[in-house]
N, CA, C and O of each residue as an XYZ file, in Angstrom:
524
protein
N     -79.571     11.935     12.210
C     -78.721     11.584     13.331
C     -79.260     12.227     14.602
O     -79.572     13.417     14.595
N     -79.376     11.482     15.682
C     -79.644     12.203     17.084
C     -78.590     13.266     17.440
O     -77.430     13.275     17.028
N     -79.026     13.950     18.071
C     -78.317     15.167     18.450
C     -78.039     15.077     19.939
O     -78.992     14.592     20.547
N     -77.102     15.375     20.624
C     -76.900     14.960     21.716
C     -76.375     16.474     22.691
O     -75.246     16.914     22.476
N     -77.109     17.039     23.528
C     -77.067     18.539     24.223
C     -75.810     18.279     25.154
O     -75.572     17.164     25.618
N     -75.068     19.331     25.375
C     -73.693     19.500     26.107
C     -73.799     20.638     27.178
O     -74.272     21.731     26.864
N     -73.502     20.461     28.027
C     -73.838     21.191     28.953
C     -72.319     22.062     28.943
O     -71.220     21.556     29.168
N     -72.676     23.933     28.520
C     -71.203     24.256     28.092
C     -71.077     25.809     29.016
O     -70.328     26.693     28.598
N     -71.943     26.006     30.363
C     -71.710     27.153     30.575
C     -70.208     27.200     31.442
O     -69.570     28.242     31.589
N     -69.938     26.354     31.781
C     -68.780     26.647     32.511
C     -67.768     27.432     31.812
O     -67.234     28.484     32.161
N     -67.597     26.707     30.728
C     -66.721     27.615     29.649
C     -66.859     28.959     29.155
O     -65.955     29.570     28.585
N     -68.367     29.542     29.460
C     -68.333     30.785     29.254
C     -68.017     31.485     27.575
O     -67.342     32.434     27.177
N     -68.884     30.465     26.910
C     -68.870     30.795     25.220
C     -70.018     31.466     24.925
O     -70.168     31.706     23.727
N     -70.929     31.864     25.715
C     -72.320     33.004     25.535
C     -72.907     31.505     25.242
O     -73.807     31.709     24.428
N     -72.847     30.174     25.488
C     -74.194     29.386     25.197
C     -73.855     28.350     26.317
O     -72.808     27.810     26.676
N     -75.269     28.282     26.761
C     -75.371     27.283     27.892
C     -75.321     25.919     27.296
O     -74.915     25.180     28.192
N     -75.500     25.350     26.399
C     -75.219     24.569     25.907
C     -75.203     23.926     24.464
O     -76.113     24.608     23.993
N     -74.918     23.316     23.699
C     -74.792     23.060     22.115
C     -75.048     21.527     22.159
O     -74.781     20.540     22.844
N     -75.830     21.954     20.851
C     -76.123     20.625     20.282
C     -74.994     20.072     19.693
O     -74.207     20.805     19.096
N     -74.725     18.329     19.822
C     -73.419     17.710     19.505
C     -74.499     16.681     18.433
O     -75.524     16.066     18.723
N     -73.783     16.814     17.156
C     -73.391     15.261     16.496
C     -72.937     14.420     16.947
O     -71.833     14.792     17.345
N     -73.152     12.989     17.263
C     -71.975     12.013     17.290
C     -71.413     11.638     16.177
O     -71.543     10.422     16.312
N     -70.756     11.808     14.930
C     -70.540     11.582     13.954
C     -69.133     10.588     14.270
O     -68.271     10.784     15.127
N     -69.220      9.543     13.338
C     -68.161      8.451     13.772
C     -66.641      8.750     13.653
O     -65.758      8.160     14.276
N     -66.440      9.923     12.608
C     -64.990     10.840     13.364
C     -65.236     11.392     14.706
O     -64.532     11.146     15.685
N     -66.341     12.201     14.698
C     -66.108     12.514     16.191
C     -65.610     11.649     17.459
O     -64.863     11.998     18.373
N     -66.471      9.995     17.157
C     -66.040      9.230     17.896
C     -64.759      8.507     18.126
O     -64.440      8.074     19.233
N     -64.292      8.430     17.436
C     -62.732      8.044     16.682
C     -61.654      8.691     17.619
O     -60.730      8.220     18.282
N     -62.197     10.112     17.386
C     -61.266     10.963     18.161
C     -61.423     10.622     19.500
O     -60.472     10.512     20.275
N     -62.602     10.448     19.804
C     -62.989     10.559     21.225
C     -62.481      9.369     22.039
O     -62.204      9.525     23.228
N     -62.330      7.989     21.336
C     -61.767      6.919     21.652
C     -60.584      6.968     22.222
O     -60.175      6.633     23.334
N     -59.754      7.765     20.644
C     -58.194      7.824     20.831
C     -57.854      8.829     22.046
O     -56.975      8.446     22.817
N     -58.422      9.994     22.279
C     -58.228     10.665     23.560
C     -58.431     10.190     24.697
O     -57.842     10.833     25.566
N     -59.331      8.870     25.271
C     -59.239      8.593     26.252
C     -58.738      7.600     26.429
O     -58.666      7.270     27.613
N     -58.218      6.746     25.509
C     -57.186      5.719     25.663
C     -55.835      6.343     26.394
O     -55.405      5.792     27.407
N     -55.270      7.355     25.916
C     -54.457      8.769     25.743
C     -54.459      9.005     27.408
O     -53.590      8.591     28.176
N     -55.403      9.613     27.694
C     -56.170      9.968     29.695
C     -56.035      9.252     29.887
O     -55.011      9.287     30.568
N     -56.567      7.691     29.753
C     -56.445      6.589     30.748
C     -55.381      6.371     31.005
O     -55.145      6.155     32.194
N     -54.122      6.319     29.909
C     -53.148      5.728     29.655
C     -51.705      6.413     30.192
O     -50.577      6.294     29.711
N     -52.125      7.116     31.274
C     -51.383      8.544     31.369
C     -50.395      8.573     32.880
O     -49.918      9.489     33.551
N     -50.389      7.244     32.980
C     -49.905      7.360     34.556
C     -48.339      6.825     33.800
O     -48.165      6.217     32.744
N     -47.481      7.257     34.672
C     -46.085      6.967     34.210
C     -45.472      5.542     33.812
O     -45.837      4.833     34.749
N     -44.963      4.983     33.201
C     -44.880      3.579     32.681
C     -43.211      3.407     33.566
O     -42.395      4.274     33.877
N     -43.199      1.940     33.758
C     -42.293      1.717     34.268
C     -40.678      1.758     33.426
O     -40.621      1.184     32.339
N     -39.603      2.343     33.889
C     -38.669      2.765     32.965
C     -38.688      3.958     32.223
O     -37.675      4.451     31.727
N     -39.876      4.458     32.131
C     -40.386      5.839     31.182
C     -39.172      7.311     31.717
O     -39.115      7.443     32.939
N     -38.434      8.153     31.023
C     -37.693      8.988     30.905
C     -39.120      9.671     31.391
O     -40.272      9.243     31.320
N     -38.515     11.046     31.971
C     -39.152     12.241     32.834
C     -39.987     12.975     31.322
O     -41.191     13.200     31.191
N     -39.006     13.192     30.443
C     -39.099     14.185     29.363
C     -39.974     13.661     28.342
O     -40.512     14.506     27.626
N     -40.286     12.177     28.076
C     -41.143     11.099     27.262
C     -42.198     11.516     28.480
O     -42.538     12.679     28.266
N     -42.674     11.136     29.365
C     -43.760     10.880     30.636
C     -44.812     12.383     29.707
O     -45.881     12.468     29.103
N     -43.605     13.376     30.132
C     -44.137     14.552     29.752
C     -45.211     15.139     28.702
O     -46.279     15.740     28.582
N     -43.968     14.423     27.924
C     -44.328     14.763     26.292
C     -45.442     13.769     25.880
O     -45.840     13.694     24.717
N     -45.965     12.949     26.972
C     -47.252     12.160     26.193
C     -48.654     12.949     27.112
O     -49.826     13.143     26.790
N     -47.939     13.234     28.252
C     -48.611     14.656     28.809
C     -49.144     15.333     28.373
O     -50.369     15.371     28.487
N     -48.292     16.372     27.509
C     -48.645     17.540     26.642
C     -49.578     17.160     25.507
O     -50.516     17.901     25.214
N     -49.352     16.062     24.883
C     -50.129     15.670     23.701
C     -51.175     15.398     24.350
O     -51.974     16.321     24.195
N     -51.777     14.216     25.313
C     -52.556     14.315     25.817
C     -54.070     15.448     26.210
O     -55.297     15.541     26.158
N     -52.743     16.145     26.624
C     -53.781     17.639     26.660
C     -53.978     18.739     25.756
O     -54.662     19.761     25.797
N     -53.246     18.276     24.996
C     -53.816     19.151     23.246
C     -54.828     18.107     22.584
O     -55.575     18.443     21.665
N     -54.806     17.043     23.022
C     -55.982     15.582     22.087
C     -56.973     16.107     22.936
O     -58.018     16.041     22.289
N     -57.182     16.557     23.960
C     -58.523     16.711     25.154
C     -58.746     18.100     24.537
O     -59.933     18.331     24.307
N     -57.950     19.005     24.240
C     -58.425     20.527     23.555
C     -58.969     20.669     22.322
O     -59.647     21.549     21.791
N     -58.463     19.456     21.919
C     -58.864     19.145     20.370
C     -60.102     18.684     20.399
O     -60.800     18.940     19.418
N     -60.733     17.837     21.596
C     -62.072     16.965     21.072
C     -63.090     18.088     21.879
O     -64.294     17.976     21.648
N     -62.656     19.127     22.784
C     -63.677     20.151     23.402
C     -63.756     21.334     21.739
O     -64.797     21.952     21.516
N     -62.977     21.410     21.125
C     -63.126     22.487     20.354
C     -63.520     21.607     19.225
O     -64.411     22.246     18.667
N     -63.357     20.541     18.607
C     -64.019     19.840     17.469
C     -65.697     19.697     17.661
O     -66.431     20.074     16.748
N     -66.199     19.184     18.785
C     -67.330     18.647     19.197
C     -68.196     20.044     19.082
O     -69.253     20.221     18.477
N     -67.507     20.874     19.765
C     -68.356     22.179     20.562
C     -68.235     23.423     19.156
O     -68.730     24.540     19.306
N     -67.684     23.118     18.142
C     -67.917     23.728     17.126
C     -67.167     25.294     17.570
O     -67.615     26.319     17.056
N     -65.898     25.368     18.648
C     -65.423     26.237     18.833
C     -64.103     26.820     18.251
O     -63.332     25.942     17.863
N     -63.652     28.135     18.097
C     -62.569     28.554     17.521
C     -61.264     28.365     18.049
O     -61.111     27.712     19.082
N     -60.237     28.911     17.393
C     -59.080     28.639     18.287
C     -59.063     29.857     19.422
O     -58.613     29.799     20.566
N     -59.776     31.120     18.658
C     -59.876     32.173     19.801
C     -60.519     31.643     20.785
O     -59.784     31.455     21.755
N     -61.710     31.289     20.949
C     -62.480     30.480     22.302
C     -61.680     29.744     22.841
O     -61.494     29.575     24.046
N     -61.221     29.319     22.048
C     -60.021     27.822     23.298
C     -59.129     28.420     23.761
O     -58.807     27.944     24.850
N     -58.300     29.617     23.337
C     -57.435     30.064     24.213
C     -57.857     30.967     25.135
O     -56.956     31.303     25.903
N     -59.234     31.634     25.388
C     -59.935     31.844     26.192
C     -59.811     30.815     27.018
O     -58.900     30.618     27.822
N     -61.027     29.966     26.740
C     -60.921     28.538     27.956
C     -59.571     28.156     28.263
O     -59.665     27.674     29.392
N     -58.438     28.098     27.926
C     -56.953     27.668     28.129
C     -56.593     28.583     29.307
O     -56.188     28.059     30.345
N     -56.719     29.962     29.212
C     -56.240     30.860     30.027
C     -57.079     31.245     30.815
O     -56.593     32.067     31.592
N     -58.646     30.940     31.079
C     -59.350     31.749     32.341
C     -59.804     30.305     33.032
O     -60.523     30.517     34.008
N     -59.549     28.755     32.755
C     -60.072     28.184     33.646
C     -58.442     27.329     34.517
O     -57.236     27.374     34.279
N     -59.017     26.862     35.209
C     -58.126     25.947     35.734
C     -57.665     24.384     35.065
O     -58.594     23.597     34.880
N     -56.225     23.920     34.694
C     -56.166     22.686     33.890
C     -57.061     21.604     34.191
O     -57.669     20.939     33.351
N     -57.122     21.424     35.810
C     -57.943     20.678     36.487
C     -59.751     21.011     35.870
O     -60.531     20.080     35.665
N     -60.073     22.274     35.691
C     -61.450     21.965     35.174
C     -61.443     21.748     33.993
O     -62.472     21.169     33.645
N     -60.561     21.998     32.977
C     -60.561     21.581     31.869
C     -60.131     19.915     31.563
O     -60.423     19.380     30.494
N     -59.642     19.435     32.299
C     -59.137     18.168     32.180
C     -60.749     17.385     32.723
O     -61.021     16.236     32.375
N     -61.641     18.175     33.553
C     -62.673     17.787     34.030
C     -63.805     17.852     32.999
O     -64.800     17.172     32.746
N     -63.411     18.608     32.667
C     -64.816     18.858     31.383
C     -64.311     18.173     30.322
O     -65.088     17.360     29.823
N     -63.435     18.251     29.928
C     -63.382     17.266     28.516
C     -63.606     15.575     29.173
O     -63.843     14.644     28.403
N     -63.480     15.362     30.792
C     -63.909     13.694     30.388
C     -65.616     13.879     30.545
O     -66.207     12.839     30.252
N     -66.497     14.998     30.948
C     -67.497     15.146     31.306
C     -68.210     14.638     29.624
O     -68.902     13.684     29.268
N     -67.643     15.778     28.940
C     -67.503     15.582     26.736
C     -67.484     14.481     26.856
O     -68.504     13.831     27.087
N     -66.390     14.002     26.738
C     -65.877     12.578     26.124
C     -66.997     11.442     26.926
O     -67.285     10.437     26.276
N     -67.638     11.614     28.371
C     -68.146     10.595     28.820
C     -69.970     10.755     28.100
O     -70.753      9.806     28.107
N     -70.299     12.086     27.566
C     -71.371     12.622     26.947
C     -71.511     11.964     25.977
O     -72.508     11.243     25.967
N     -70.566     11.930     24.743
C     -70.347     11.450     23.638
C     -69.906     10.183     23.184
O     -69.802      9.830     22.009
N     -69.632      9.466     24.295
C     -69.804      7.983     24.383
C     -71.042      7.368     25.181
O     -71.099      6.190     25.533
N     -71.962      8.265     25.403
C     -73.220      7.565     25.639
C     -72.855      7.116     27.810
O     -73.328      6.370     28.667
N     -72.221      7.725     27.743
C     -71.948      7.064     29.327
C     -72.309      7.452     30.630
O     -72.260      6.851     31.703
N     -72.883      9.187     30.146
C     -73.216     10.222     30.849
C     -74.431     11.575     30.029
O     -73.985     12.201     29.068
N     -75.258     11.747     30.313
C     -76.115     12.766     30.242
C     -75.732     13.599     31.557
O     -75.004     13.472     32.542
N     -76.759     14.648     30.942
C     -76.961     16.203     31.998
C     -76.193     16.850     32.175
O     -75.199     16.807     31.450
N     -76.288     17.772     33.240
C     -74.702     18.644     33.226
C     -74.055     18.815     33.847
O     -74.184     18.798     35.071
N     -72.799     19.120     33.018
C     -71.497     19.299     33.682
C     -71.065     19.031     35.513
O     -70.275     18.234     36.019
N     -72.178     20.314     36.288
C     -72.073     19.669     37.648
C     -72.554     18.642     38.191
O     -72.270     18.283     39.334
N     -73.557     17.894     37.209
C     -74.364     16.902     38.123
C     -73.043     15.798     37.726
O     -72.584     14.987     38.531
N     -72.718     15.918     36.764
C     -71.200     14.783     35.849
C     -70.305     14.790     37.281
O     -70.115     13.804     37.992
N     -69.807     16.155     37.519
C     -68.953     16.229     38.543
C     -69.504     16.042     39.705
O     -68.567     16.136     40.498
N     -70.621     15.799     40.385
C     -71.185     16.172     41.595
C     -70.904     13.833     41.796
O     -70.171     13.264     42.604
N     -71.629     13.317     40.941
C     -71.396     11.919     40.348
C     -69.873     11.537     40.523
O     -69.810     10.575     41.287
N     -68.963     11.829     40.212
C     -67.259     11.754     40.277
C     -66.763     11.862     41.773
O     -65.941     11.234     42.441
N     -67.609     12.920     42.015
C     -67.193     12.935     43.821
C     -67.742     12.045     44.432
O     -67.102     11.368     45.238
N     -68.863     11.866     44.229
C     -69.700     10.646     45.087
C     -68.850      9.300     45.104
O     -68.710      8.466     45.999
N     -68.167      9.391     43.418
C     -67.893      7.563     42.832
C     -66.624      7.320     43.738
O     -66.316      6.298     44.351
N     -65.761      8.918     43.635
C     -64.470      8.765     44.887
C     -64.639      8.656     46.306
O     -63.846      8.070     47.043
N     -65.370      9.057     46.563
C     -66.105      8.727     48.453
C     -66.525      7.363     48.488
O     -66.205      6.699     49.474
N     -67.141      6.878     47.639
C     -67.463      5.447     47.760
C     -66.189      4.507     47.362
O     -66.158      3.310     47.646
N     -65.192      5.154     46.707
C     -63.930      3.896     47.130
C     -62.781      4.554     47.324
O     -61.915      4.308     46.484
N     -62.463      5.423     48.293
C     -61.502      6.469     48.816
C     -62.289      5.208     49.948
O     -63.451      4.861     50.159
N     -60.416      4.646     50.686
C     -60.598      4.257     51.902
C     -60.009      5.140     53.521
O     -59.998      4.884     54.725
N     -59.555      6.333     52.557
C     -59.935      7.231     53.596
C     -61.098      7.876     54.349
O     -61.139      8.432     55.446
N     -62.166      7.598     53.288
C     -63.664      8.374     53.285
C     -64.215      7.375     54.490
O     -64.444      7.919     55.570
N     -64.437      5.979     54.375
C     -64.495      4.879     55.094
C     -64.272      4.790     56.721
O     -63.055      4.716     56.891
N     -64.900      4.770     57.880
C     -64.552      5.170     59.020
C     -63.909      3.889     59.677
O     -64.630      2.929     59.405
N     -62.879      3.532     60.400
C     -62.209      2.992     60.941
C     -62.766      1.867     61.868
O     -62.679      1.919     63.095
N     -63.298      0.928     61.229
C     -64.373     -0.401     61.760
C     -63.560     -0.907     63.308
O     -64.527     -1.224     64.001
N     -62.890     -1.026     63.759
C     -62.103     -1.468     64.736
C     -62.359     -0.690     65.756
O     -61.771     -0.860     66.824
């Protein structure tokens, strides 16, 4: 099986990066979690406390596929849980998830450096006022 490199210093696990399997559970998971992210904006009629609670799961399915993939403990993840920001963690697992679906190589900042660019190019605030 090809081995596929992860770019993991942000997280601060003593390795700059790990070799990933794609193994077709891995992918499975990886599917169902971003159906999960995509799927995450509030539905019409949706109770506050349901919105939430697909929230929370959400972001235990994204903790689940950074610590399955990355061959990490539960001690490491509650490390990463408590010293980064939700926002970079919500950032790095689609950086994973976009790695492991073949959609994205390299690392982590060039992933994110790419995300900012893709929002400047259709943020019509970014856009200067043609008139």
């Amino acid at each position: 099986m090809a081995k596929m490199t992860v770019d993991t210093k942000i997280l601060e696990i003593g390795k700059d990066s790990v070799d990933v399997i794609p193994t077709g559970d891995l992918g499975d998971v990886v599917r169902e979690t971003l159906i999960e992210v995509l799927d995450s904006d509030p539905k019409d009629n949706e109770n506050y406390v349901d919105y939430i609670k697909r929230q929370a799961k959400a972001k235990k399915d994204e903790m689940n596929v950074i610590k399955v993939a990355l061959g990490l403990s539960t001690k490491q993840m509650e490390k990463i849980n408590k010293s980064l920001e939700e926002s970079t963690i919500d950032n790095y697992a689609a950086y994973l998830m976009s790695v492991l679906q073949g959609l994205t190589t390299g690392s982590y900042k060039e992933f994110m450096k790419s995300q900012q660019d893709d929002e400047a190019e259709t943020d019509p605030k970014s856009e200067e006022d043609e008139d």
